[in-house]
N, C-alpha and C positions, 0 to 999 in steps of 0.2 A: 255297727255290728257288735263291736267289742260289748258296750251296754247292754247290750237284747241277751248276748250270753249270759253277762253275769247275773240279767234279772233268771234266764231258765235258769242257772245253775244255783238260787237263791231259793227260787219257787222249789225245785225238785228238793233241796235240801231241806225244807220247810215240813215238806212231806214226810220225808224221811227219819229227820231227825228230829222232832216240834218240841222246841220249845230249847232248841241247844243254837248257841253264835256258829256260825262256818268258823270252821280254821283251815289252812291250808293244806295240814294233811286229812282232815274230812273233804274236802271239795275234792281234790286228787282222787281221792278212793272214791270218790262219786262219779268223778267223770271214768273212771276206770269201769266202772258196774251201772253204769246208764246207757246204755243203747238206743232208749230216748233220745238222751241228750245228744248223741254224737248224729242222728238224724239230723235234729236242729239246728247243730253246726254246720254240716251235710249242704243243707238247705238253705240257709242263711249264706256261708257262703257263695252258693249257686245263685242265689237270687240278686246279691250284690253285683256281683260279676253282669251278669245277666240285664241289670239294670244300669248300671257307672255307663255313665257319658262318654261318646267316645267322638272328637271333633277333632277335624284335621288328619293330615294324614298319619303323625302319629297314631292318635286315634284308631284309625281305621286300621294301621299297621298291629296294634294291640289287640283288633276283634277275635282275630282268631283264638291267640291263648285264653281271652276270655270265653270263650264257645267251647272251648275244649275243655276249661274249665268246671262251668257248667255241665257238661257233658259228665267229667269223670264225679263230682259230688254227688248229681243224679246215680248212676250207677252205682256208687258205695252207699247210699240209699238205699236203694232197692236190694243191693244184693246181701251186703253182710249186717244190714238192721229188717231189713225185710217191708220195709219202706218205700213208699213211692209218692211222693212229695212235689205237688207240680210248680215249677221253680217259678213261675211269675206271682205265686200267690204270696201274701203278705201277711206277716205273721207277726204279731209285738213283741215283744219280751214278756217272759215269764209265762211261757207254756210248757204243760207236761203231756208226752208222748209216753204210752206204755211202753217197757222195757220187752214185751213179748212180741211187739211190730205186727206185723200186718194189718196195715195200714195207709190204707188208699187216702188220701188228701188230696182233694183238688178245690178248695173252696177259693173266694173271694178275698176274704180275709177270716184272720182269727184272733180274735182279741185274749188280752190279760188276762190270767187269773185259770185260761180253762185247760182241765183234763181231758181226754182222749183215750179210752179203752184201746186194748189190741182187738183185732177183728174188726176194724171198725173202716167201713166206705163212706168217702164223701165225697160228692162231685164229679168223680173224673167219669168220661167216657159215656157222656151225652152225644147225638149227634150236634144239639141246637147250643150246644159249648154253655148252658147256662149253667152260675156257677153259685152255692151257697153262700153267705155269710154268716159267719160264726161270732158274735156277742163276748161280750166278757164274763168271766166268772161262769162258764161252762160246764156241766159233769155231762160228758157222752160214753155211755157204757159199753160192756163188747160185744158185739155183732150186731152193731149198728149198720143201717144204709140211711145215708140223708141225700137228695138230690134232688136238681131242680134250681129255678134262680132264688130260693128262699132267705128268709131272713129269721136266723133264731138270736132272739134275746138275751138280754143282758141274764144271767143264773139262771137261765134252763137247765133241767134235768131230763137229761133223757135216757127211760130206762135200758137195760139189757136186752137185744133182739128185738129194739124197736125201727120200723120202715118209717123215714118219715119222708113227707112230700107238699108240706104246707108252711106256711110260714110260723112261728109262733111271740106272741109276747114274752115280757120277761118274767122273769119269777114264776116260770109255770113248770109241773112236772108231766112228762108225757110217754104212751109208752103203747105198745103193742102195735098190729099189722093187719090191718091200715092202722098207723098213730091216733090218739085218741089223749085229751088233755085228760089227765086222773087227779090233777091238784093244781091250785092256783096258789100266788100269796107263796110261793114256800121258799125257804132261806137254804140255800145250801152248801151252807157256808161251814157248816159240820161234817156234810158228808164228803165236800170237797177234802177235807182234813183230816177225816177217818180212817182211811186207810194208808197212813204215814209207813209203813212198811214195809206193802205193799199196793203200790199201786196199778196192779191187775188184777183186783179181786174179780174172783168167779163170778157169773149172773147170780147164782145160788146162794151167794152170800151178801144179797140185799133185800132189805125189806123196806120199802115204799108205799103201802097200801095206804089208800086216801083215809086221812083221819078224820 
């Protein structure tokens, strides 16, 4: 757990600050003004808990406080980041949560490297519990809904106020309602980076049109 933090809190820095080393009175003032971030601790911690082995009676004598554990990270999740984070999912190091929250997560997993707009649903609150999985090197814009047992790709793009409900490759940009691929082949490896300041930029302030 300790590692998965300091890759988020490396990645959000990256963002933030590009092209400057952490120090420790930058990472402090980061995690001070990341509400992002303190979800993904939130959640990480919840999910460890949640997951740590528990045999013998010790063990078993320890279930509870880890349940209630879980229990209260959930909560400060949801309540004071605005966040709802479902604790079995698996999450690697070095992901960014928008700092504005609302933010439904319930995928499968979600790999390295990917951003997460606010406004943005994934996953949770199917009847048939199928769950997405999220690729590495992600940009998912805000007010998104992804759902479904799908599988998106390693540097998908996916635009602002996109529905999506199909699986996609990688490196593909996709976007509107019903989703529709608009670019294939695309690197987003600059727009992931572009918004080092903020990373909640409005729908209105991208332009993606197929070149």
């Amino acid at each position: 757990m300790r590692e998965e933090m300091r890759l988020d809190a490396r990645f959000h820095h990256e963002l933030r600050r590009p092209g400057r080393r952490p120090t420790p009175l930058s990472l402090a003032l980061l995690w001070l003004g990341s509400p992002g971030l303190w979800a993904l601790f939130w959640h990480r911690l919840g999910h460890h808990s949640a997951t740590a082995p528990r045999h013998g009676a010790l063990g078993r004598l320890c279930g509870l406080p880890l349940r209630a554990a879980v229990f209260l990270t959930h909560y400060l999740s949801h309540v004071l980041v605005k966040c709802d984070l479902l604790p079995s999912m698996s999450i690697e190091g070095g992901v960014c949560l928008a700092n504005r929250g609302h933010i439904v997560l319930g995928a499968r997993t979600v790999g390295r490297g990917t951003l997460i707009h606010d406004h943005v649903t994934i996953g949770m609150g199917l009847a048939d519990g199928a769950l997405p999985t999220i690729g590495r090197n992600v940009w998912i814009g805000p007010h998104c809904v992804i759902y479904g047992g799908v599988t998106i790709g390693d540097g998908v793009t996916v635009l602002p106020r996109t529905v999506l409900t199909r699986s996609l490759p990688a490196a593909v940009v996709v976007g509107g309602n019903p989703a529709r691929v608009v670019r294939g082949g695309f690197d987003n490896s600059a727009l992931r980076s572009s918004f080092s300041a903020r990373p909640d930029v409005a729908p209105g302030e991208l332009d993606l049109r197929p070149g």
